[in-house]
ZATOR-528805 format. One record per atom (N, C-alpha, C): residue number from 1; residue in one letter; y, x, z; atom name. Coordinates in nm, 2 decimals. Layout:
residues N
num,residu,north,east,up,atome
NUM,A,Y,X,Z,CA
...
end
This chain:
residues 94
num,residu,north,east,up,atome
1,X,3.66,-11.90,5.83,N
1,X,3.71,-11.77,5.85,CA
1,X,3.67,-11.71,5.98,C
2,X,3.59,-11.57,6.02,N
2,X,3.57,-11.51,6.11,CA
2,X,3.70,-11.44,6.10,C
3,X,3.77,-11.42,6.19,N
3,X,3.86,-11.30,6.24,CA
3,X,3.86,-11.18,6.23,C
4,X,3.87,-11.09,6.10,N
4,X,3.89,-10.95,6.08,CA
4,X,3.74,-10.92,6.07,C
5,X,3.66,-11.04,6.01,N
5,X,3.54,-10.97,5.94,CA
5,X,3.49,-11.05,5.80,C
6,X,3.56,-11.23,5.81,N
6,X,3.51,-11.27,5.72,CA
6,X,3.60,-11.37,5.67,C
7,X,3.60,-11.39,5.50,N
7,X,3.70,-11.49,5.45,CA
7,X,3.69,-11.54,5.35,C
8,X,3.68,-11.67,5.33,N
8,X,3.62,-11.74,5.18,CA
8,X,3.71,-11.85,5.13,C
9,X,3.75,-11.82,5.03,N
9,X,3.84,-11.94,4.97,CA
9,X,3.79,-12.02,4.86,C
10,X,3.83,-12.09,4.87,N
10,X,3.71,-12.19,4.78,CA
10,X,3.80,-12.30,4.73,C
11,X,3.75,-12.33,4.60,N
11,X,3.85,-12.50,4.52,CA
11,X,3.78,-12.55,4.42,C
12,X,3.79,-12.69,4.39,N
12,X,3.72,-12.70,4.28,CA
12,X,3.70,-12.84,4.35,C
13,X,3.61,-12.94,4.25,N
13,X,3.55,-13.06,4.32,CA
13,X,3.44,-13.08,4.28,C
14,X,3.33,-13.09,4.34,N
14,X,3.21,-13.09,4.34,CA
14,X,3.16,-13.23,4.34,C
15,X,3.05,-13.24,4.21,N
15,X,2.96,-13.14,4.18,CA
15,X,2.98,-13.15,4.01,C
16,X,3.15,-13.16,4.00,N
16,X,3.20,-13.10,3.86,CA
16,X,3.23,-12.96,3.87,C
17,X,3.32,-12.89,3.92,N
17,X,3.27,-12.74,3.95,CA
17,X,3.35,-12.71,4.07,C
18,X,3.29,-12.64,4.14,N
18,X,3.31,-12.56,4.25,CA
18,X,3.34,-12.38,4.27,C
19,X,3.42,-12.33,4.32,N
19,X,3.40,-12.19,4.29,CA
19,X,3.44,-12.14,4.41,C
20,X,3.43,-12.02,4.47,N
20,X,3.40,-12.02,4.62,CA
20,X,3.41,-11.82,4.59,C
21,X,3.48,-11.78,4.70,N
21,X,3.46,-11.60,4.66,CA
21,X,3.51,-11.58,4.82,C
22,X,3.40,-11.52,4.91,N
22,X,3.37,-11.45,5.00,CA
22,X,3.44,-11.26,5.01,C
23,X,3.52,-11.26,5.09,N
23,X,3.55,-11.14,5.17,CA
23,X,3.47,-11.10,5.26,C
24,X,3.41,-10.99,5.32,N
24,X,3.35,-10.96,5.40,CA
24,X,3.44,-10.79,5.43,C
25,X,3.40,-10.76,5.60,N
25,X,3.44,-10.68,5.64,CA
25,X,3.30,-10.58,5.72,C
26,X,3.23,-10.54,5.71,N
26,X,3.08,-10.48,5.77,CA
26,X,3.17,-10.33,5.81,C
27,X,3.14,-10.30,5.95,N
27,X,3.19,-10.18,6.00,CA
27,X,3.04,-10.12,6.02,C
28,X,3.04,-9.99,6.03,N
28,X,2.94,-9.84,5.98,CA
28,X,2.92,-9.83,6.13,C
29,X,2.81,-9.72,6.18,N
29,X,2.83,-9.63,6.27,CA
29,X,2.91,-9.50,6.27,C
30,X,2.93,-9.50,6.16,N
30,X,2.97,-9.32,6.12,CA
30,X,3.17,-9.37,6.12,C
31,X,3.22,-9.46,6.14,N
31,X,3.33,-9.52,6.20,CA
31,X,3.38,-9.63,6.03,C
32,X,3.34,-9.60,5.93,N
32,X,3.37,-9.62,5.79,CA
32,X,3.34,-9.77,5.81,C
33,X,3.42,-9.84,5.71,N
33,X,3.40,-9.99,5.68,CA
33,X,3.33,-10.04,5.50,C
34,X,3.25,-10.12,5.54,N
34,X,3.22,-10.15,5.41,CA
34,X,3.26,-10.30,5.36,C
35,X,3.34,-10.32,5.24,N
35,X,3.42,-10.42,5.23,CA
35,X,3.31,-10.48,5.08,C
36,X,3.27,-10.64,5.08,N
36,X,3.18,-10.70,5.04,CA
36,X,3.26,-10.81,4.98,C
37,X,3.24,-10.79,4.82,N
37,X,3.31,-10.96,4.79,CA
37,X,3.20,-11.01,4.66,C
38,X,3.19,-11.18,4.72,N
38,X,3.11,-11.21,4.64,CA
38,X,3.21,-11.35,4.57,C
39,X,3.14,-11.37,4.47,N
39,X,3.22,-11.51,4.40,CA
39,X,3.11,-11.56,4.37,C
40,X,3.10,-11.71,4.38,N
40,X,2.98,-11.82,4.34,CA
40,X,3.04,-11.91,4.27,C
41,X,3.03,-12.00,4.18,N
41,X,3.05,-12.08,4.10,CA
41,X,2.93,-12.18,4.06,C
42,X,2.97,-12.32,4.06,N
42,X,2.83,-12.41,4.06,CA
42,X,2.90,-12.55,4.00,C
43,X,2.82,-12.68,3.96,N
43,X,2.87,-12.74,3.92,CA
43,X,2.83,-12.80,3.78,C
44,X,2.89,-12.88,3.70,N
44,X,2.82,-12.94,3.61,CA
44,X,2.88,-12.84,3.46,C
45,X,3.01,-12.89,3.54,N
45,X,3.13,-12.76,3.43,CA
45,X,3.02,-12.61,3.42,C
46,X,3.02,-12.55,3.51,N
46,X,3.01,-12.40,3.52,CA
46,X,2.86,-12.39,3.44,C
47,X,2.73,-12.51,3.48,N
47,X,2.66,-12.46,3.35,CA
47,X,2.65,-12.48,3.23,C
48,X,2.74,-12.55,3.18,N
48,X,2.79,-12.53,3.07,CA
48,X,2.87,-12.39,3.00,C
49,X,2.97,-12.37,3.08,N
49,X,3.06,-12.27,3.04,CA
49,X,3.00,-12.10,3.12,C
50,X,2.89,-12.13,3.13,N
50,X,2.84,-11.93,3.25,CA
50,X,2.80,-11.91,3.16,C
51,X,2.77,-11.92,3.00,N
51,X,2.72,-11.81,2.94,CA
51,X,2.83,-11.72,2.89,C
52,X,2.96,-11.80,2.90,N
52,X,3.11,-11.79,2.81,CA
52,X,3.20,-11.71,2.90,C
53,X,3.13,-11.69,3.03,N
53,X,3.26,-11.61,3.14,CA
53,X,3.24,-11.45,3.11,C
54,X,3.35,-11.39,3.10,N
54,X,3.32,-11.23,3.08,CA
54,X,3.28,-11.15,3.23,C
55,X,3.25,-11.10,3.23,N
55,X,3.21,-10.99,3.32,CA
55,X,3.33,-10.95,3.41,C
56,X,3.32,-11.00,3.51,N
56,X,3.39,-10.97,3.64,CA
56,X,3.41,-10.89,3.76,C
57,X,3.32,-10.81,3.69,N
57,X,3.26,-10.65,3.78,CA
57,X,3.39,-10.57,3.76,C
58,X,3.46,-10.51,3.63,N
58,X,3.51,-10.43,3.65,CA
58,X,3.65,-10.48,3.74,C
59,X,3.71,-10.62,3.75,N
59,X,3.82,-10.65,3.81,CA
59,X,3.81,-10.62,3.96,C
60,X,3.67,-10.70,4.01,N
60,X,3.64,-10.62,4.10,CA
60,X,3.64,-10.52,4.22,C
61,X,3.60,-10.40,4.09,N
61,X,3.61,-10.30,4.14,CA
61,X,3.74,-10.26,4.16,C
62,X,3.82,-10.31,4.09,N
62,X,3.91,-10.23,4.05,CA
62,X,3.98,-10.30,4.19,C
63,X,3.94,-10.41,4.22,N
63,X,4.04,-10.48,4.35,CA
63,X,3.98,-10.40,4.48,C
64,X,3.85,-10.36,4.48,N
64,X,3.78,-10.30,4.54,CA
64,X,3.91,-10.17,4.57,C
65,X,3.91,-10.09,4.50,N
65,X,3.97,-9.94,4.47,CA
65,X,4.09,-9.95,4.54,C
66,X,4.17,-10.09,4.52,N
66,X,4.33,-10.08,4.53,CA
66,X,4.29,-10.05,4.71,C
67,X,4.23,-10.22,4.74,N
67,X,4.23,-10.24,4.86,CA
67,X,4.26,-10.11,4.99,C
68,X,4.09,-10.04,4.92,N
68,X,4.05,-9.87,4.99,CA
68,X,4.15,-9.83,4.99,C
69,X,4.22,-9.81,4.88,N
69,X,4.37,-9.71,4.87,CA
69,X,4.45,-9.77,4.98,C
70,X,4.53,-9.89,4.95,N
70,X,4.61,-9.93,5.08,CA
70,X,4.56,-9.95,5.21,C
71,X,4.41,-9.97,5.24,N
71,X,4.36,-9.93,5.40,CA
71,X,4.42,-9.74,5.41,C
72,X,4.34,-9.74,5.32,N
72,X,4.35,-9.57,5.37,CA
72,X,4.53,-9.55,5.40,C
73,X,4.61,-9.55,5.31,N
73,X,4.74,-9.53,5.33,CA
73,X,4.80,-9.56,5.47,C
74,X,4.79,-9.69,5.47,N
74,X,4.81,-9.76,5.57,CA
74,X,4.74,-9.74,5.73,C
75,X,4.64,-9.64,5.73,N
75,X,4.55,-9.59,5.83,CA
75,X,4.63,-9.45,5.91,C
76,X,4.70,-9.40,5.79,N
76,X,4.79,-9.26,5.82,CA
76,X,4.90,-9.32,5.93,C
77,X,4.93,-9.44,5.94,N
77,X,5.05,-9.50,5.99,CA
77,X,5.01,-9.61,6.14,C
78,X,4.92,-9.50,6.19,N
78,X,4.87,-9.62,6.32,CA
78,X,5.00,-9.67,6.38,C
79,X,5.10,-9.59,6.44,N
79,X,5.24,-9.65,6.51,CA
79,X,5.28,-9.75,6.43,C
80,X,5.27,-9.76,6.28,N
80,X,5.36,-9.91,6.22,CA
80,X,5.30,-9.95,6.14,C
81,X,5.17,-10.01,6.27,N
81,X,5.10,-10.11,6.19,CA
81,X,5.15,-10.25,6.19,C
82,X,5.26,-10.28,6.24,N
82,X,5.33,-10.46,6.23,CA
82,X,5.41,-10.44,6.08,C
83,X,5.46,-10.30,6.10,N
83,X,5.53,-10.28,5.94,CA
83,X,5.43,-10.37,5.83,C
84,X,5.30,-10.30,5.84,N
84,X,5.22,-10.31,5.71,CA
84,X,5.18,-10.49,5.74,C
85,X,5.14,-10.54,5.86,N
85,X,5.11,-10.66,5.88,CA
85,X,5.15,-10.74,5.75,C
86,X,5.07,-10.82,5.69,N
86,X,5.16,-10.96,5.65,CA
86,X,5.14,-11.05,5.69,C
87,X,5.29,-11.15,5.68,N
87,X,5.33,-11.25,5.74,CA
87,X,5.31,-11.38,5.74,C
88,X,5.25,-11.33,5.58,N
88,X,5.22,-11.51,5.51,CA
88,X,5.04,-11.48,5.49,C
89,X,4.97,-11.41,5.54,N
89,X,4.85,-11.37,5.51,CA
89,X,4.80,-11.54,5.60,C
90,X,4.81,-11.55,5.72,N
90,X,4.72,-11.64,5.78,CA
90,X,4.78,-11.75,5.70,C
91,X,4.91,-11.80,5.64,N
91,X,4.91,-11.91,5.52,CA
91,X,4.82,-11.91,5.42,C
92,X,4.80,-11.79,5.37,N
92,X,4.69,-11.75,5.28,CA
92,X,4.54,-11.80,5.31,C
93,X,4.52,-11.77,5.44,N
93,X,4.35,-11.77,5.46,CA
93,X,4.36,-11.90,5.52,C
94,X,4.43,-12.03,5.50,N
94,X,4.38,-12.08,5.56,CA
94,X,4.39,-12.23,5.41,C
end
């Protein structure tokens, strides 16, 4: 984990399957952020079963969408930004 730019969670046991999905944080010059998620999957399982996985794009995006929505929300509220903090997030990333 980089600190408020990068985050990757990963499980599985290798080299039966492995799956791994990358956060990224890329800041703009124009002040805007660009938020980057990739998922990788590898393993003995996975090529077997990658022709059988559905399409992952629209979930995605759609996590993509929420995200923007709650930065944005949460941007109107600089004074309470510990409000929005979460508590159990660094249990999460780690």
């Amino acid at each position: 984990m980089i600190e408020n730019k990068r985050m990757t969670w990963s499980d599985g046991l290798a080299p039966i399957f492995k799956g791994s999905r990358t956060f990224e944080l890329s800041p703009n010059v124009n002040g805007s952020t660009d938020f980057i998620m990739e998922e990788r999957f590898q393993g003995l399982i996975f090529a077997v079963v990658k022709n059988r996985l559905p399409d992952f794009r629209p979930i995605f995006e759609q996590y993509a969408d929420d995200l923007k929505r709650e930065a944005e929300r949460v941007a109107k509220y600089p004074q309470h930004q510990e409000y929005f903090a979460w508590p159990h997030a660094e249990a999460i990333m780690m």
